[in-house]
N, C-alpha and C positions, 0 to 999 in steps of 0.2 A: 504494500500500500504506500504513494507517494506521501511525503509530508504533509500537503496539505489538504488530503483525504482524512489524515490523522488528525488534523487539528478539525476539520469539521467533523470528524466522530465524536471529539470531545468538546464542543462548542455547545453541541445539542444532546448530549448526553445519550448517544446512540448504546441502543439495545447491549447485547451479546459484548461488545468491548466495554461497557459498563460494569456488568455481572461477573465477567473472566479476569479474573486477576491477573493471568498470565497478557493477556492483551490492554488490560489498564496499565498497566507495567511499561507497556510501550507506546504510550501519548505522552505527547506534551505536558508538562507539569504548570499546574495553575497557581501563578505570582499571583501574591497577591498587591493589591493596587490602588491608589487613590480613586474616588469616583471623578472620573471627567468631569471638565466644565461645561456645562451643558445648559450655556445663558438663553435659548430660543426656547427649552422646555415649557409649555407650559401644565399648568396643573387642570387634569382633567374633569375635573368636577368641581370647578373656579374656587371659593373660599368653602364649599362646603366639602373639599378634597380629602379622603380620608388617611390615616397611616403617615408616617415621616420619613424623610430623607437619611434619616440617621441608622433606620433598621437596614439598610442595603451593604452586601459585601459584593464588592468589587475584585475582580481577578485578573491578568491577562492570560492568556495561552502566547507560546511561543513568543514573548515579549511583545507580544504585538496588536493582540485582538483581544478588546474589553469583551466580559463576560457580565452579569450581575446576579446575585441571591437576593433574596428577601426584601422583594420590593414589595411594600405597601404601600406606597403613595406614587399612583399611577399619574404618568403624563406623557403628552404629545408633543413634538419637535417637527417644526414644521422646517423643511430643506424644499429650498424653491429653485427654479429655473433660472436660469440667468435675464438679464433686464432682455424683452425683446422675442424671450424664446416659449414662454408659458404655452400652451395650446389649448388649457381651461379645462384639458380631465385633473382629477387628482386620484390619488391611491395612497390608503395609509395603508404601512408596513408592519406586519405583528413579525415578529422575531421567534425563535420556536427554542426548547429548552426545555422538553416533559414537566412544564407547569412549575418546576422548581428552578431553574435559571431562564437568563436572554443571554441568547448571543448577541450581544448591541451591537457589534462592530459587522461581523460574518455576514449575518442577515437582518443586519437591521439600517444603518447609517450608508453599510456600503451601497445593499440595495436602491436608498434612498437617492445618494446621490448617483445612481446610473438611472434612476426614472427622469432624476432630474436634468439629467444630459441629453434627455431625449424630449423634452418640454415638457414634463408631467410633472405637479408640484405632489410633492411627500411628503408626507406625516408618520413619525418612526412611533408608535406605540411602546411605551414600557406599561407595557400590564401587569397586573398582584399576581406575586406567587404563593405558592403553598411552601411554608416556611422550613427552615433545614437548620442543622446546628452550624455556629459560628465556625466550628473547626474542619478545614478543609476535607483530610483524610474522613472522618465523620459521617461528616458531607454526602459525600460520595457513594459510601456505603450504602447510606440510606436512601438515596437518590436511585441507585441502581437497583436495590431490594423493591421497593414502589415501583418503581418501571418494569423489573423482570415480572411480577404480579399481573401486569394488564396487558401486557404485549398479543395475548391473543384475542382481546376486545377493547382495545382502547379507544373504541369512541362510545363505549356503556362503563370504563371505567371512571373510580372514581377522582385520579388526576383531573380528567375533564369533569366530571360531573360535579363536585365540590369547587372548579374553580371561578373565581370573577374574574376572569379572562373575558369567555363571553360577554359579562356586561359590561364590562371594561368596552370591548369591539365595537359593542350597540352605541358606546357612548362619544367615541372616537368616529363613527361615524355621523353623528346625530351636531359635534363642532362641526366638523367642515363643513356641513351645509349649512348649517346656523350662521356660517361664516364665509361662505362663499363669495359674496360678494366683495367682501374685503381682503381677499387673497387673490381677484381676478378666476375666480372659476363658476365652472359650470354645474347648480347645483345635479344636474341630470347625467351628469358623466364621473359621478363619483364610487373608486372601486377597492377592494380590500385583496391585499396578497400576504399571504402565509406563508411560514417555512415549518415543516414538523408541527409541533405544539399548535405555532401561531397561524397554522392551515386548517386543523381543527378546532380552534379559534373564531378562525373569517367563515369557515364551513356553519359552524353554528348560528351566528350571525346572518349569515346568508339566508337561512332556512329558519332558524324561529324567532326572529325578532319580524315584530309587526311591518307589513308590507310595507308601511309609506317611510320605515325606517331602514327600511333593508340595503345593504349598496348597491349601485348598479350592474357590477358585474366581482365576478372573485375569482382570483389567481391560487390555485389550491395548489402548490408545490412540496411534492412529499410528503403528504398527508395517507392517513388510512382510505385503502380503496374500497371498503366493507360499505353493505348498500345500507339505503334508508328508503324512507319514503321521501319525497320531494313534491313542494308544492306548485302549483301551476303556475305558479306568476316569480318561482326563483329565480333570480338574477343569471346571465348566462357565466358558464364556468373556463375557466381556463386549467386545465387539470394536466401535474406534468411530474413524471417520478422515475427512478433508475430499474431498471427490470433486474435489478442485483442489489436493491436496497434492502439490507442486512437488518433492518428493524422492521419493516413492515415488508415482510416476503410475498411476494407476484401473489395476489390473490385475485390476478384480471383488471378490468377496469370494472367492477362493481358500482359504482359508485357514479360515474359516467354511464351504465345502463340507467342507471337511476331517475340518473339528469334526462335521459332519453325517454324515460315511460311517460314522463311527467310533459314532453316535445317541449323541454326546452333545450337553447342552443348550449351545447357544447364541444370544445376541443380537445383530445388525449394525446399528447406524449412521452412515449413511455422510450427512454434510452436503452440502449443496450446494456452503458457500464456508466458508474457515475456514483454507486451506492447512496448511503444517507447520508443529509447536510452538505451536496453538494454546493450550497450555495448562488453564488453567480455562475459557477462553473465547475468542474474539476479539469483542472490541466491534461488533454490529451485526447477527452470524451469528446462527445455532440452534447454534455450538459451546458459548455459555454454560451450555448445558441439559444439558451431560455429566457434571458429576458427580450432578445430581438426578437424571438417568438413571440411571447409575451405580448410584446408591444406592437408586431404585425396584426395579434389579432383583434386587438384594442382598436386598431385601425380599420378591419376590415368588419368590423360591427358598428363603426362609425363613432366610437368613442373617443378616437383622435381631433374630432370634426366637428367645427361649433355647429349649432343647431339640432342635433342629435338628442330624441326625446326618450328619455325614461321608460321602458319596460313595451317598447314598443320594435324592439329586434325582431328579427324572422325567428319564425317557431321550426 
């Protein structure tokens, strides 16, 4: 596995190298780290925002890539376009971490700023986690004990089902259109993408938060392919994962049938190699090619394009 295969198995706390000693043994060791300055944040639930700043432990991986624990006091970080380049969709970024870390930096700021190169303004989510011990090694343990538990249903586990992620998502979505106007966007072209964690996240969001707060479309990367019901008016899907992803093993596109019973739009790409937490990429795959995927098909459902009305895509 190349290096930074290894640090995105340890970013998001991937399965099997979690649980294996012998394979924890061989990641990246998590420094730990002051919290970033992070002056754009804002607090997601304005003065009535709940939890502190203070409860959060900070890590890097490989000297380089912030992580975070114990966040209780969620907020949003808005990363904009450059003067001139905005195109009026926007997309806030959940970052993914089995509900107990973010990877802020992997899949969350980097993300951001490559929606942002392409004119899409971003908003980085740090949503509440379910709390862990201060002591890294600890940490870990119990991190991976809880993850090896639900790996075979973890969108009925209870990481997701206990977590305010989801309403954290509902509420990150529910700013930017409150706020649309004063960012330059288009309250109808507003869309949510996920990595791991933060796919089953935007996936919830998508599906059971009330229609007129739902976003308009969801970038599901690396998330569980296991099916549901879906309802007729869900946002269209953008769905994209490694046919060798080592935490959620090939169970099809389930989930993508799903989005199909229901006739609404979606897209599947499934890589050859790329495993979990690829990220923007992993060096050598066709995972590199997801966010321009991504952003193709943002285009080609007319959400690149002002005038583009809400929930009125081809079925």
């Amino acid at each position: 596995m190349q290096k930074t295969q290894k640090l995105a198995s340890v970013l998001t706390i991937l399965g099997c190298a979690i649980a294996a000693p012998v394979a924890m043994a061989q990641m990246p060791v998590a420094v730990p780290a002051k919290a970033p300055v992070d002056a754009h944040a804002i607090p997601l639930y304005g003065r009535d925002n709940p939890g502190a700043l203070s409860s959060e432990i900070w890590v890097k991986f490989a000297g380089t890539d912030y992580a975070v624990r114990n966040v209780t006091f969620p907020t949003l970080t808005p990363v904009l376009p450059a003067k001139g380049k905005a195109n009026g969709a926007a997309v806030v970024v959940a970052p993914g971490g089995a509900f107990m870390m973010l990877a802020m930096d992997h899949e969350g700021w980097k993300v951001a700023r490559a929606l942002a190169a392409r004119g899409i303004t971003a908003f980085v989510l740090k949503y509440r986690l379910t709390p862990t011990p201060k002591d890294e090694k600890e940490a870990g343990q119990i991190m991976g004990a809880r993850l090896a538990r639900e790996l075979e249903h973890p969108m009925t586990g209870e990481l997701l089902g206990k977590s305010d992620a989801p309403k954290d998502g509902t509420a990150a979505i529910a700013y930017v259109r409150d706020h649309a106007k004063a960012y330059g966007i288009d309250p109808a072209r507003i869309g949510i993408i996920g990595f791991s964690a933060g796919a089953m996240t935007a996936r919830r969001v998508a599906i059971d938060a009330p229609a007129p707060a739902r976003p308009n479309f969801l970038g599901y990367i690396y998330g569980p392919q296991d099916p549901e019901t879906v309802p007729a008016d869900a946002p269209p899907m953008f769905n994209a994962i490694a046919l060798d992803d080592g935490l959620f093993p090939s169970k099809g596109f389930a989930i993508a049938s799903s989005w199909m019973a229901a006739k609404r739009p979606v897209e599947i790409h499934g890589y050859q190699q790329g495993n979990h937490g690829f990220g923007l990429g992993a060096p050598g795959t066709t995972t590199t090619l997801v966010l321009d995927q991504f952003t193709a098909w943002l285009d080609m459902n007319g959400f690149l394009k002002p005038g583009h009305s809400a929930r009125k895509d081809s079925k």
